[in-house]
PDB file with SEQRES, HELIX, SHEET and CRYST1 records, atoms N, CA, C and O in Angstrom:
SEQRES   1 A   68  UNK UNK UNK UNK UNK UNK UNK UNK UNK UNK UNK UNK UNK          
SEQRES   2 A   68  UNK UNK UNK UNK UNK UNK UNK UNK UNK UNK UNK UNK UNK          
SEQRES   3 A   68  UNK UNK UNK UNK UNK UNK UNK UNK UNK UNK UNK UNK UNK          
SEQRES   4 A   68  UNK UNK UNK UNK UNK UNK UNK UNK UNK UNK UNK UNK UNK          
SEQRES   5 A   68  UNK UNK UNK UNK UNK UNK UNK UNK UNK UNK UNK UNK UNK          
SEQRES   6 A   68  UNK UNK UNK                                                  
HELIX    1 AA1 UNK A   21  UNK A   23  5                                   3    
HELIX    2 AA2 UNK A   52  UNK A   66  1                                  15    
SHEET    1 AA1 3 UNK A   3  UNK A   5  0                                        
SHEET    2 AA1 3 UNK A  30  UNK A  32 -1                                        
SHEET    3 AA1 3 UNK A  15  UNK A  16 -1                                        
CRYST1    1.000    1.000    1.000  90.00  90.00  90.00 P 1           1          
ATOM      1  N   UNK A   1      10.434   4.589   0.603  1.00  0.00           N  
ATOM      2  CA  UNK A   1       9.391   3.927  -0.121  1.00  0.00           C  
ATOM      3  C   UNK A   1       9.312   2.494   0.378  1.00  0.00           C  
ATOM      4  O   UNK A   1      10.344   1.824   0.348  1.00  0.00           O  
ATOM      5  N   UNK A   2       8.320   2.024   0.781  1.00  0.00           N  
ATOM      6  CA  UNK A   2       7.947   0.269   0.933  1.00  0.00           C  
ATOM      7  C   UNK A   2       7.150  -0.018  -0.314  1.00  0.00           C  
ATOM      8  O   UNK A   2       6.198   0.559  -0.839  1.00  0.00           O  
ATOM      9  N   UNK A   3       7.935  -1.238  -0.661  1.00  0.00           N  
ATOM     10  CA  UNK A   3       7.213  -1.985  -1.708  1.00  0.00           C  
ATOM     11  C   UNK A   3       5.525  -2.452  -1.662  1.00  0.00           C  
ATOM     12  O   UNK A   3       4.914  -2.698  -0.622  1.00  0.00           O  
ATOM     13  N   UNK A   4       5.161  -2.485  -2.542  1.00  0.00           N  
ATOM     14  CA  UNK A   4       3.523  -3.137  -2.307  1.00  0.00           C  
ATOM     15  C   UNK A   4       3.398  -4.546  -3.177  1.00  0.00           C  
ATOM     16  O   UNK A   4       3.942  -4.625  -4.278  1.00  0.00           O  
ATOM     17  N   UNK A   5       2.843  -5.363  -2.762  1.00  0.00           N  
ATOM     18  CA  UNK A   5       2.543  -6.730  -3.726  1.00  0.00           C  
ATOM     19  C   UNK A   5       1.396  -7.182  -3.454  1.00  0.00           C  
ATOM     20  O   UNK A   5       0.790  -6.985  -2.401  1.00  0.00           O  
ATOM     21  N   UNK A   6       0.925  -7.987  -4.631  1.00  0.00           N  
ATOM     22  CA  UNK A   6      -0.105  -8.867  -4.125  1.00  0.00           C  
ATOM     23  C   UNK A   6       0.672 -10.270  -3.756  1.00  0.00           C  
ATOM     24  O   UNK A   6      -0.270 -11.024  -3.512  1.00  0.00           O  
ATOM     25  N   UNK A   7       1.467 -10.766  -3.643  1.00  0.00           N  
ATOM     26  CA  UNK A   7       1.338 -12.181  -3.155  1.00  0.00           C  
ATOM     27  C   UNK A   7       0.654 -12.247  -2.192  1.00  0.00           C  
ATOM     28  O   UNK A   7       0.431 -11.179  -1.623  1.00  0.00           O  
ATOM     29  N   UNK A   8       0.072 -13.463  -1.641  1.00  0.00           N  
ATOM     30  CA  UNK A   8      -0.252 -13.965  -0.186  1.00  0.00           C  
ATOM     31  C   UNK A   8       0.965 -14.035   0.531  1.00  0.00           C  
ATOM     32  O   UNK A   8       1.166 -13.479   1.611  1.00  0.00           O  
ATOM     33  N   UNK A   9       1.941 -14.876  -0.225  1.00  0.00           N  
ATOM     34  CA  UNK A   9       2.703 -15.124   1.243  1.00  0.00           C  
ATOM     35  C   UNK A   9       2.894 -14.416   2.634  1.00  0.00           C  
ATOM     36  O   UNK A   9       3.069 -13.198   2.591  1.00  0.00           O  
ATOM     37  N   UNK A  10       2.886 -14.790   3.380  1.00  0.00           N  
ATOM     38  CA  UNK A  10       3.169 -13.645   4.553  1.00  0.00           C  
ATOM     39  C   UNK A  10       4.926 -13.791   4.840  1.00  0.00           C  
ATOM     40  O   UNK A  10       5.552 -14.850   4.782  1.00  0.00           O  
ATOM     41  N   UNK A  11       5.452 -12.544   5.131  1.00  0.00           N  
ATOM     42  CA  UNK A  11       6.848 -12.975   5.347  1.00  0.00           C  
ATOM     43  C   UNK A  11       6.640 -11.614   6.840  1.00  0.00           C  
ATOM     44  O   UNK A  11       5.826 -10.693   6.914  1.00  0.00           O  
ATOM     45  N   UNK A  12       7.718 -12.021   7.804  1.00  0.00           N  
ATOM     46  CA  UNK A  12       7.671 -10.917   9.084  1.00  0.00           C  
ATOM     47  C   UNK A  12       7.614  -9.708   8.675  1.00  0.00           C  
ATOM     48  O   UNK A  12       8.305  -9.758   7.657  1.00  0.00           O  
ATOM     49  N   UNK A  13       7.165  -8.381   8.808  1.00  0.00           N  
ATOM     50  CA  UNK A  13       7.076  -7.805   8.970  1.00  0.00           C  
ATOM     51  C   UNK A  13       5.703  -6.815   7.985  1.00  0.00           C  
ATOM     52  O   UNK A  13       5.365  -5.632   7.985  1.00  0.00           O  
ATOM     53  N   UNK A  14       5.217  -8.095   7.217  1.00  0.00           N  
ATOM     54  CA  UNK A  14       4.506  -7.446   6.103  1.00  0.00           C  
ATOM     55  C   UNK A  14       3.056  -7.203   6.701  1.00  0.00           C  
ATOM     56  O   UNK A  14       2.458  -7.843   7.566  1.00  0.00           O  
ATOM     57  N   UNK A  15       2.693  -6.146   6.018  1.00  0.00           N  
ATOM     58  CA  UNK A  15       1.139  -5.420   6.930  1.00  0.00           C  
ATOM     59  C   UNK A  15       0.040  -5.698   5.685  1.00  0.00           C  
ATOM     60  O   UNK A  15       0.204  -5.068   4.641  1.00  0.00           O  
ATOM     61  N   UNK A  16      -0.684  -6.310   5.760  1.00  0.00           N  
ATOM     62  CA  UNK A  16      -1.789  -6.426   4.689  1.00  0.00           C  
ATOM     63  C   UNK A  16      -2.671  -4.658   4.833  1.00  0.00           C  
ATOM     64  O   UNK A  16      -2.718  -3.983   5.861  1.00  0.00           O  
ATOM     65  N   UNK A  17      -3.288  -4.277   3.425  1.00  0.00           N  
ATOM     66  CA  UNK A  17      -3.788  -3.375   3.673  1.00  0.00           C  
ATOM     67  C   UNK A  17      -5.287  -3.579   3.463  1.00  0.00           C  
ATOM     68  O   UNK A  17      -5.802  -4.574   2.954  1.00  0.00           O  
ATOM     69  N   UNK A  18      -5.901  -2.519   3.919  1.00  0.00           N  
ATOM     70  CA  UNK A  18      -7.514  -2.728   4.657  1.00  0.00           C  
ATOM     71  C   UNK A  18      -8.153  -2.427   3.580  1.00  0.00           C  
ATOM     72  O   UNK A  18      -9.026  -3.117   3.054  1.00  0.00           O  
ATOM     73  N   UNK A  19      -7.518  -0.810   3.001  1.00  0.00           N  
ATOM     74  CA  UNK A  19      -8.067  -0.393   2.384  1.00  0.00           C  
ATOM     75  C   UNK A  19      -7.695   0.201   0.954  1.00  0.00           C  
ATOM     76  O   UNK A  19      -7.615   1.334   0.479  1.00  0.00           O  
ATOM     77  N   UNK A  20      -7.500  -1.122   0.482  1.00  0.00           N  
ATOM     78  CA  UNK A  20      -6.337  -0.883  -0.781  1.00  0.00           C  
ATOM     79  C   UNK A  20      -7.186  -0.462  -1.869  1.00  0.00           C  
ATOM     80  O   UNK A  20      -6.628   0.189  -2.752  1.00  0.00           O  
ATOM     81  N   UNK A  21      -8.947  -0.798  -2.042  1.00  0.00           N  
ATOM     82  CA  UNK A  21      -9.633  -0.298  -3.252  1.00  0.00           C  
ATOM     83  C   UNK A  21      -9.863   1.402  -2.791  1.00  0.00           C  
ATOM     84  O   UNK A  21      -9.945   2.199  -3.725  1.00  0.00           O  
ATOM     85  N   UNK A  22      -9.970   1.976  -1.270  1.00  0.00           N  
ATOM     86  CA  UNK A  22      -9.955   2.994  -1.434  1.00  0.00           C  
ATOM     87  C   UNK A  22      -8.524   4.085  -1.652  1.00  0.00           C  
ATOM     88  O   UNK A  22      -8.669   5.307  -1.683  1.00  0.00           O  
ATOM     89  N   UNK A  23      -7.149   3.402  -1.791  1.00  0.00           N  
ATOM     90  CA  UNK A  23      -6.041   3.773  -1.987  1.00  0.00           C  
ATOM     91  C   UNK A  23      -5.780   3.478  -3.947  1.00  0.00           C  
ATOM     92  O   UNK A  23      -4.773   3.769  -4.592  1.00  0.00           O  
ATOM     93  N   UNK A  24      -6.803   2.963  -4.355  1.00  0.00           N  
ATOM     94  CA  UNK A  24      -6.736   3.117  -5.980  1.00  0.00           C  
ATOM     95  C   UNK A  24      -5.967   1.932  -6.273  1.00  0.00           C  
ATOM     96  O   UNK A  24      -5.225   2.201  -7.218  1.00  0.00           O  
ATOM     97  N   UNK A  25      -5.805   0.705  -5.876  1.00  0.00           N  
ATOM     98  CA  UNK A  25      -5.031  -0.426  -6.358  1.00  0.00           C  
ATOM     99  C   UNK A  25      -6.074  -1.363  -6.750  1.00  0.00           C  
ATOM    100  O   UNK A  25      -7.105  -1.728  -6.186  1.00  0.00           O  
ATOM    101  N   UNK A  26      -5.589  -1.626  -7.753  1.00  0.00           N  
ATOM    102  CA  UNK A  26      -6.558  -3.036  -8.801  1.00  0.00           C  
ATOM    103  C   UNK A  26      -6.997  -4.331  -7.539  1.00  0.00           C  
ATOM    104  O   UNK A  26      -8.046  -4.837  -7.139  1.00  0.00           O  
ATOM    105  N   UNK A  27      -5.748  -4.457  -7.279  1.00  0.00           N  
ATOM    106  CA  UNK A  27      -6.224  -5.873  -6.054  1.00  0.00           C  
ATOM    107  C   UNK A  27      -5.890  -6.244  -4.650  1.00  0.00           C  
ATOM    108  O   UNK A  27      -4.781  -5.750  -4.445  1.00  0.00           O  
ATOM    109  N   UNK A  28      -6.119  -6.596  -4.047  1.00  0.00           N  
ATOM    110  CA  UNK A  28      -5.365  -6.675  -2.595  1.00  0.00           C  
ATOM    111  C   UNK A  28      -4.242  -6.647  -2.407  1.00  0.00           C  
ATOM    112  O   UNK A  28      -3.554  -7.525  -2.928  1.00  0.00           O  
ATOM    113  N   UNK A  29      -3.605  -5.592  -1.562  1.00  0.00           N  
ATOM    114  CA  UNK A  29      -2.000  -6.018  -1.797  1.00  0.00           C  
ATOM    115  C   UNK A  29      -1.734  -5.909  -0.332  1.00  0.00           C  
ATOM    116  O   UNK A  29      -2.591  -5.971   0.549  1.00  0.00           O  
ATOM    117  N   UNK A  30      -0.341  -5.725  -0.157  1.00  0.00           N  
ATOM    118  CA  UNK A  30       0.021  -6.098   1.642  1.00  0.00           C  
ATOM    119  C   UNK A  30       1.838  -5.087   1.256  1.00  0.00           C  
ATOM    120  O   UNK A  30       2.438  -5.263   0.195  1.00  0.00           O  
ATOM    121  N   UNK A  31       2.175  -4.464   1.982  1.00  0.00           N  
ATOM    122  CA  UNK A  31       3.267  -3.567   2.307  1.00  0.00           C  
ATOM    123  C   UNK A  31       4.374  -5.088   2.759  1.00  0.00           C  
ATOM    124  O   UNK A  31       4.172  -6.054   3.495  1.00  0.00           O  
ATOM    125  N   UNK A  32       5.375  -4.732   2.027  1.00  0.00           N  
ATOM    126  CA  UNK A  32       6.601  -5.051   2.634  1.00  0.00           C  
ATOM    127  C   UNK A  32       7.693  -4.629   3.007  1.00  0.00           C  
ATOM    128  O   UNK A  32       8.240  -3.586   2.647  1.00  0.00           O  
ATOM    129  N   UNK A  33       8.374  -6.040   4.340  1.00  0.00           N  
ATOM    130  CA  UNK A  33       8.839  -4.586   5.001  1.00  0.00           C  
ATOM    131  C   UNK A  33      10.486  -4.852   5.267  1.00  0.00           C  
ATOM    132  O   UNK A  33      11.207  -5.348   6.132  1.00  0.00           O  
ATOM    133  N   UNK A  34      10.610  -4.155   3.874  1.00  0.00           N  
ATOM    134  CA  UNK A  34      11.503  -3.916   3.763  1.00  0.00           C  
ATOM    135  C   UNK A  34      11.856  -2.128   3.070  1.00  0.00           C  
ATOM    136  O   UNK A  34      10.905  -1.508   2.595  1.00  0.00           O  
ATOM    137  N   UNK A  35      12.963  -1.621   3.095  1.00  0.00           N  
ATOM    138  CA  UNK A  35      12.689   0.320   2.992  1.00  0.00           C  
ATOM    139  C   UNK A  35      13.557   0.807   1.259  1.00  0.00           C  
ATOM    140  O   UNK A  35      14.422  -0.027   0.992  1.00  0.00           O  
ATOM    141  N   UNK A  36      13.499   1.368   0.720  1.00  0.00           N  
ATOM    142  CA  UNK A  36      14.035   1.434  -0.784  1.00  0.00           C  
ATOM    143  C   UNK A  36      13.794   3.047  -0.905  1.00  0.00           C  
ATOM    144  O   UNK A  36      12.671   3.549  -0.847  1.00  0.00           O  
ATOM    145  N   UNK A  37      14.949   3.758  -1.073  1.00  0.00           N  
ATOM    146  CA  UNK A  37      14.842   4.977  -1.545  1.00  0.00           C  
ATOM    147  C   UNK A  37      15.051   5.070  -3.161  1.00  0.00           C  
ATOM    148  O   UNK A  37      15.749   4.259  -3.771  1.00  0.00           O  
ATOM    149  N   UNK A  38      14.372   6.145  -3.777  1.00  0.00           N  
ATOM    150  CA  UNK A  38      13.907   5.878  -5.049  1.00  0.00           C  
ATOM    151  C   UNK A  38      14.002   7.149  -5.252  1.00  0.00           C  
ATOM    152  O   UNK A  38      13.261   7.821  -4.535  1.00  0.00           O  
ATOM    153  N   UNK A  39      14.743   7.789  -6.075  1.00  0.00           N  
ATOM    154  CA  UNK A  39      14.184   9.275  -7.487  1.00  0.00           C  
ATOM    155  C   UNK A  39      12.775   8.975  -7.395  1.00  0.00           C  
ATOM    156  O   UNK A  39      12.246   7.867  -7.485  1.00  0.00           O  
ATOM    157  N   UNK A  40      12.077  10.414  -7.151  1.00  0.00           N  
ATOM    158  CA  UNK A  40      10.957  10.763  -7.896  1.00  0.00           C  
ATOM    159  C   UNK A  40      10.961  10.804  -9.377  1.00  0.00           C  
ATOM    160  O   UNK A  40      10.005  10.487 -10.086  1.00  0.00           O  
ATOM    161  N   UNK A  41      11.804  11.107  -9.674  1.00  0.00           N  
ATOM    162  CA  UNK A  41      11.850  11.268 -11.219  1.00  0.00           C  
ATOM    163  C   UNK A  41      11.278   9.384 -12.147  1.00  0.00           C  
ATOM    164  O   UNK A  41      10.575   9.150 -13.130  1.00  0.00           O  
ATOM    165  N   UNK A  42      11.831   8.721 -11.438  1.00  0.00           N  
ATOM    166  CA  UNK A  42      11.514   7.074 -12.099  1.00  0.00           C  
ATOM    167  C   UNK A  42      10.529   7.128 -12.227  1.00  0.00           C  
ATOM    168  O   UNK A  42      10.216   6.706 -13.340  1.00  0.00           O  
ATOM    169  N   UNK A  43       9.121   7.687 -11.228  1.00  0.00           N  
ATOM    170  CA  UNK A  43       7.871   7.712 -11.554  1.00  0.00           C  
ATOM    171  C   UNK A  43       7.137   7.967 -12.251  1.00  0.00           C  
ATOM    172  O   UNK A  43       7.236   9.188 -12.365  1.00  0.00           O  
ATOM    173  N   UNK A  44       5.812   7.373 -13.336  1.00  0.00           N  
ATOM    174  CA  UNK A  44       5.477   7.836 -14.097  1.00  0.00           C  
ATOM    175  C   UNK A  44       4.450   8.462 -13.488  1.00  0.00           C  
ATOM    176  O   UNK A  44       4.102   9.607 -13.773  1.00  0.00           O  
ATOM    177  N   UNK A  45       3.855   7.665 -12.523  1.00  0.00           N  
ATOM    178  CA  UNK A  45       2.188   8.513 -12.373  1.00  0.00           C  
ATOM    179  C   UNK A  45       1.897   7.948 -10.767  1.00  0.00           C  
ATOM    180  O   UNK A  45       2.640   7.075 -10.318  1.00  0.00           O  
ATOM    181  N   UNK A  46       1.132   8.324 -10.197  1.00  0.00           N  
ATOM    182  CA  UNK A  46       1.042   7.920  -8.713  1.00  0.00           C  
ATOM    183  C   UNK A  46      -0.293   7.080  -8.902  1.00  0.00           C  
ATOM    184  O   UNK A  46      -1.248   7.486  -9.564  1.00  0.00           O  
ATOM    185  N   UNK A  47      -0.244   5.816  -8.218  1.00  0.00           N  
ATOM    186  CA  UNK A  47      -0.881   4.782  -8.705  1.00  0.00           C  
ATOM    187  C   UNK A  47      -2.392   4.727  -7.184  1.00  0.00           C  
ATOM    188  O   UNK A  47      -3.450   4.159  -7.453  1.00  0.00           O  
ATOM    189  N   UNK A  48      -2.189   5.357  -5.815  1.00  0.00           N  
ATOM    190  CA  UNK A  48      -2.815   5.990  -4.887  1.00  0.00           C  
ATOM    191  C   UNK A  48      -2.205   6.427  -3.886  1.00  0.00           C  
ATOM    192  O   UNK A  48      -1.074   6.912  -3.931  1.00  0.00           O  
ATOM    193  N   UNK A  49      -3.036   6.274  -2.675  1.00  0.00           N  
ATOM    194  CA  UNK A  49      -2.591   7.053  -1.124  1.00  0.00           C  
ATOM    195  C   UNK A  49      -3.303   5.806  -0.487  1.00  0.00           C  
ATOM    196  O   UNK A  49      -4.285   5.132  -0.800  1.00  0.00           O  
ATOM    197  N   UNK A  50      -2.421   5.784   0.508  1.00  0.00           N  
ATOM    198  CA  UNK A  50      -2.773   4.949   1.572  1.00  0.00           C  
ATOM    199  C   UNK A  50      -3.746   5.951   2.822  1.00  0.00           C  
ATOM    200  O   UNK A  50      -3.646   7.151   3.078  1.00  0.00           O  
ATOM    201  N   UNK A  51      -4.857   4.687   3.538  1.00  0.00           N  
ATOM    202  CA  UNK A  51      -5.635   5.682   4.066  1.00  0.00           C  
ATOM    203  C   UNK A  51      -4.865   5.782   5.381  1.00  0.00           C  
ATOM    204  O   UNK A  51      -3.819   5.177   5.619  1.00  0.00           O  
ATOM    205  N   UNK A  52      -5.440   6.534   6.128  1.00  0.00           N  
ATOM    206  CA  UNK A  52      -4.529   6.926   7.232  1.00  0.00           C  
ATOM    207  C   UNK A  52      -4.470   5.934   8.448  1.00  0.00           C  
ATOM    208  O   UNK A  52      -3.555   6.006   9.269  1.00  0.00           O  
ATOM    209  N   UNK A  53      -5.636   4.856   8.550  1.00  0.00           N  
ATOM    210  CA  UNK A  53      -5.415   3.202   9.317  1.00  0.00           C  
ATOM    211  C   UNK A  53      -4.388   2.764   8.553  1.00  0.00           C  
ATOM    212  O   UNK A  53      -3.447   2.498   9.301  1.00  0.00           O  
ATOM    213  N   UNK A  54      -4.071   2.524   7.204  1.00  0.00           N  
ATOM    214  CA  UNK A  54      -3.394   1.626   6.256  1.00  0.00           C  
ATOM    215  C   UNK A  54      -1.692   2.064   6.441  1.00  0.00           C  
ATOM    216  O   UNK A  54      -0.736   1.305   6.597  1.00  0.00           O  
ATOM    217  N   UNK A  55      -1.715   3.672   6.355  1.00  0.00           N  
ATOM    218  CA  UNK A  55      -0.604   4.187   6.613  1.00  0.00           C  
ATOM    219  C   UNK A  55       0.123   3.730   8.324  1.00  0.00           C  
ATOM    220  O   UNK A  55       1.238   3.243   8.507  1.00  0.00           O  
ATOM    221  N   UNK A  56      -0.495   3.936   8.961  1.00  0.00           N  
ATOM    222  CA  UNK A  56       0.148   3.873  11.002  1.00  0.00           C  
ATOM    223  C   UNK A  56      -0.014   2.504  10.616  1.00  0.00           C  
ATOM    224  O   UNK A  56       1.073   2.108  10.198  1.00  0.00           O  
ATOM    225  N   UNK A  57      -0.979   1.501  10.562  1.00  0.00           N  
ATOM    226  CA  UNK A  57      -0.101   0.389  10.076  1.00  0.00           C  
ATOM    227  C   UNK A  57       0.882  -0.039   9.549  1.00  0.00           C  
ATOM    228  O   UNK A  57       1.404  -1.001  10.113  1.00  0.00           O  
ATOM    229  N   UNK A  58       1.452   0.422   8.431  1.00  0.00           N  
ATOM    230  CA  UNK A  58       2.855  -0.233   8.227  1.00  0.00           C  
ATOM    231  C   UNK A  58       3.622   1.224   8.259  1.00  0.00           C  
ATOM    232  O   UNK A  58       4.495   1.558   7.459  1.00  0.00           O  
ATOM    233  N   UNK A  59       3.278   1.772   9.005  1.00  0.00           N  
ATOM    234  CA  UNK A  59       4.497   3.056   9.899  1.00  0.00           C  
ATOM    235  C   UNK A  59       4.939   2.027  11.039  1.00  0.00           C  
ATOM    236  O   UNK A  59       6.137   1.928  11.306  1.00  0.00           O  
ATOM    237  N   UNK A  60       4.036   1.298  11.681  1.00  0.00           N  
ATOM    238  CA  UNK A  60       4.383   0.268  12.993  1.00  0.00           C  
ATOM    239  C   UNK A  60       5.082  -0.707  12.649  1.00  0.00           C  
ATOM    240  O   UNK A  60       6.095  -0.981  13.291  1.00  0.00           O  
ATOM    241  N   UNK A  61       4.617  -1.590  11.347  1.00  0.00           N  
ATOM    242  CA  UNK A  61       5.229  -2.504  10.996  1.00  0.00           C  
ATOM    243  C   UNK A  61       6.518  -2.197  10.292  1.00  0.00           C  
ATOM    244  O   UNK A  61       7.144  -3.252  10.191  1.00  0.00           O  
ATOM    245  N   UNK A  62       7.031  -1.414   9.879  1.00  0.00           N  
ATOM    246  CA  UNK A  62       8.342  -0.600   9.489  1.00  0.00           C  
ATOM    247  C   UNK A  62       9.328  -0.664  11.020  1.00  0.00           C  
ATOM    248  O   UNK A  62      10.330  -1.376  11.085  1.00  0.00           O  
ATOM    249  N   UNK A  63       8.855   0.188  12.178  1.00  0.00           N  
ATOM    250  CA  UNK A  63       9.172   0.149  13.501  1.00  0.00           C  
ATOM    251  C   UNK A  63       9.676  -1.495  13.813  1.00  0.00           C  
ATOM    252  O   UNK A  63      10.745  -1.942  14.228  1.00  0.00           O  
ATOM    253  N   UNK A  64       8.727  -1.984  13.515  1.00  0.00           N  
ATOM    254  CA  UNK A  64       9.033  -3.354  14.697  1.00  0.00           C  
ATOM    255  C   UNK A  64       9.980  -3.925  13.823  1.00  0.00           C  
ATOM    256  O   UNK A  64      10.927  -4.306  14.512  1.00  0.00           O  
ATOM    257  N   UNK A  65      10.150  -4.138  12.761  1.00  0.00           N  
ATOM    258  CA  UNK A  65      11.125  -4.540  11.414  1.00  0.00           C  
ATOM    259  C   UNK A  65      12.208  -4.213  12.082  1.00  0.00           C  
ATOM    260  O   UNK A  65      12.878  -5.072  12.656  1.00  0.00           O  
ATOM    261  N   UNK A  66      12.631  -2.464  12.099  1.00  0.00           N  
ATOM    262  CA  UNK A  66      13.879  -2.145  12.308  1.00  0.00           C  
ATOM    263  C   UNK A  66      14.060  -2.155  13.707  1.00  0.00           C  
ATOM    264  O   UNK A  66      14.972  -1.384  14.007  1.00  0.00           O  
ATOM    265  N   UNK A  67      13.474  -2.812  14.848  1.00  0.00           N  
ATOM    266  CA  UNK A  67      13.314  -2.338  16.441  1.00  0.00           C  
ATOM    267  C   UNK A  67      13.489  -1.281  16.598  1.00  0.00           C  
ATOM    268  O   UNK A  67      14.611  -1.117  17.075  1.00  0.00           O  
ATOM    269  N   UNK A  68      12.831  -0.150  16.415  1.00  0.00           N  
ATOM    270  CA  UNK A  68      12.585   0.984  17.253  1.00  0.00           C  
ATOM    271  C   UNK A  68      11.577   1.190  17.934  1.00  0.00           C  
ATOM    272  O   UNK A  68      11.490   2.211  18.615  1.00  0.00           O  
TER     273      UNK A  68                                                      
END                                                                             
């Protein structure tokens, strides 16, 4: 799981997303990149989907984070 936020700040590795009103999020947010495994179970409800530009974007920015 990568976190999502709205701050602005930019910190390395974070990917702003393009298309965050068509992924169902209230406001602009940007992926950070940093990685967090999580229970499904904690979840209450799935909040969207990333579109598939938004996704290979921070699939890359995940990559260059960890150098692979």
């Amino acid at each position: 799981m990568v976190a999502l936020t709205t701050n602005a700040d930019h910190h390395y590795g974070d990917c702003f997303l393009d298309d965050w009103r068509s992924a169902g999020l209230p406001k602009p947010a940007k992926a950070k990149a940093f990685l967090a495994t999580v229970d499904r179970a904690t979840f209450e409800r799935k909040v969207g989907v990333l579109s598939q530009g938004d996704f290979q974007r921070v699939r890359e920015s995940i990559r260059l984070v960890l150098g692979f």
